[in-house]
C-alpha positions, 0 to 999 in steps of 0.5 A, a space after each residue: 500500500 502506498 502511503 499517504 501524506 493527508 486524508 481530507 474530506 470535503 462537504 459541498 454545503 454552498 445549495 439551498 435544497 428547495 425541495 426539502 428547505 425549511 418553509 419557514 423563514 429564518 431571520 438570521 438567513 439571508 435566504 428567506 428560508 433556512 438551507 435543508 443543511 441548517 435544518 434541525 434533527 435532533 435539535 441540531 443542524 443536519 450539516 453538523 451530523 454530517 460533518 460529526 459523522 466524517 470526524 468519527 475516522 481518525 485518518 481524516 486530518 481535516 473536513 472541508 466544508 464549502 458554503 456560499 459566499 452568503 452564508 451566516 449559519 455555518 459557523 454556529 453549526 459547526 462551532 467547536 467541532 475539532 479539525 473542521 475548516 469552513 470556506 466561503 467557497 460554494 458554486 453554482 453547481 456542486 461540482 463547482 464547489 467541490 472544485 472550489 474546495 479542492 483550489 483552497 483547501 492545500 490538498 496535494 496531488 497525492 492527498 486522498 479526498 473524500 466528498 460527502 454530501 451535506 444531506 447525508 447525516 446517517 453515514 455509519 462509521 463502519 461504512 466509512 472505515 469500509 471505504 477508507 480501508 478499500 480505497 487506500 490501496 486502489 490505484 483509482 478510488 471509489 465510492 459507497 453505494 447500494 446494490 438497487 433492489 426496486 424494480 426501475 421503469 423508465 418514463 415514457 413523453 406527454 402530460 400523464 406520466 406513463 411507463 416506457 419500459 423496464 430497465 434491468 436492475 442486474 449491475 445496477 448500484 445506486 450511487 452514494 457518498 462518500 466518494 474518494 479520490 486522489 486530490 490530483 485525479 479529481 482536479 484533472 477530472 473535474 475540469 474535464 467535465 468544466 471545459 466539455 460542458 458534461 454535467 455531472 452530478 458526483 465526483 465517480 461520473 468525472 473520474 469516468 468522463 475522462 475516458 481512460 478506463 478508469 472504474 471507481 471501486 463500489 463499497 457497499 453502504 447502508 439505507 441509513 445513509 440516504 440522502 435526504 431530499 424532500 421533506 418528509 424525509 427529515 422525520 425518517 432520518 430523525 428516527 435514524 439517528 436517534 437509533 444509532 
């Protein structure tokens, strides 16, 4: 195994989430709502599980967390966490972001990086050990996911949503995070994607849109590690959490 100099995580916390952002207007905001990232779970902001989560590996030297240029909430959310780094460096897109982080945060090319997403507090630290430890010795990286279990239909045009056909779930993973890469591979990969134009929507689409055969390695997660996205998921996550 190749050693490592650092291993620094980034969480890209620069969106609002509309789809799950409180409806109630915070006055300390500069939105007129609170950021899903700053809503309360267990009386505490969902980023701070996030990040709480990140720091229970002991390998991770630091957390990054990337806001919007705007943001007044984070420094209360993540007041007196140890190791954490809060940069105003948040884009339009997360991947902008990430590439922001990755500018500011004084990675080396060599340096691991994990990126996890801000709305996924319920990461066990059994599947992050278990990423860390498969990555490490991985000439590209990887990434937690779930082997998709639900049948998938595609959909097909017009007004009424209708079924076009049924995709094959044999292969299929639903992609998670943490996703980890080397510092180096994931600039080069990122910006690919910026000058293409391509969208992508996590780190292991552009390490694959290079195009050099490179295949991230898949790390089996959890369904406590969902990403919450819409508002009745806050309840679920809560229970969750207050499981574990």
């Amino acid at each position: 195994m190749r050693p490592i100099s650092r291993l620094i995580a980034i969480v890209p916390a620069g969106g609002v989430g509309a789809r799950a952002a409180d409806p109630a207007p915070d006055p300390a905001a500069a939105a007129p709502v609170r950021p899903k990232q700053y809503r309360l779970l267990g009386g505490r902001p969902m980023l701070r599980h996030a990040v709480q989560a990140l720091l229970r590996d002991d390998r991770i030297g630091q957390v990054v967390v990337a806001v919007g240029p705007d943001d007044t909430l984070a420094g209360a959310a993540l007041e007196g966490l140890p190791r954490v780094a809060c940069l105003p460096c948040g884009g339009a897109t997360r991947a902008e972001t990430v590439t922001n982080a990755l500018a500011r945060c004084g990675a080396e090319a060599d340096d691991w990086v994990l990126v996890h997403d801000a709305a996924r507090p319920g990461l066990p630290a059994e599947v992050l050990r278990a990423l860390i430890d498969a990555c490490l010795d991985d000439e590209v990286g990887g990434l937690v996911a779930m082997p998709v279990a639900d049948t998938i239909k595609t959909q097909g045009g017009g007004a009424v949503p209708r079924v076009a056909g049924t995709v094959p779930r044999e292969g299929l993973w639903q992609a998670q995070t943490p996703q980890m890469f080397r510092a180096g591979l994931l600039r080069r990969a990122l910006a690919h994607a910026a000058v293409r134009g391509l969208v992508v929507t996590d780190e292991a689409s552009a390490v694959e849109a290079l195009g050099l055969g490179l295949a991230p390695r898949l790390v089996a997660g959890t369904l406590s590690n969902f990403k919450v996205t819409w508002p009745q998921d806050f309840a679920l996550m809560e229970k969750l959490l207050d499981a574990s």
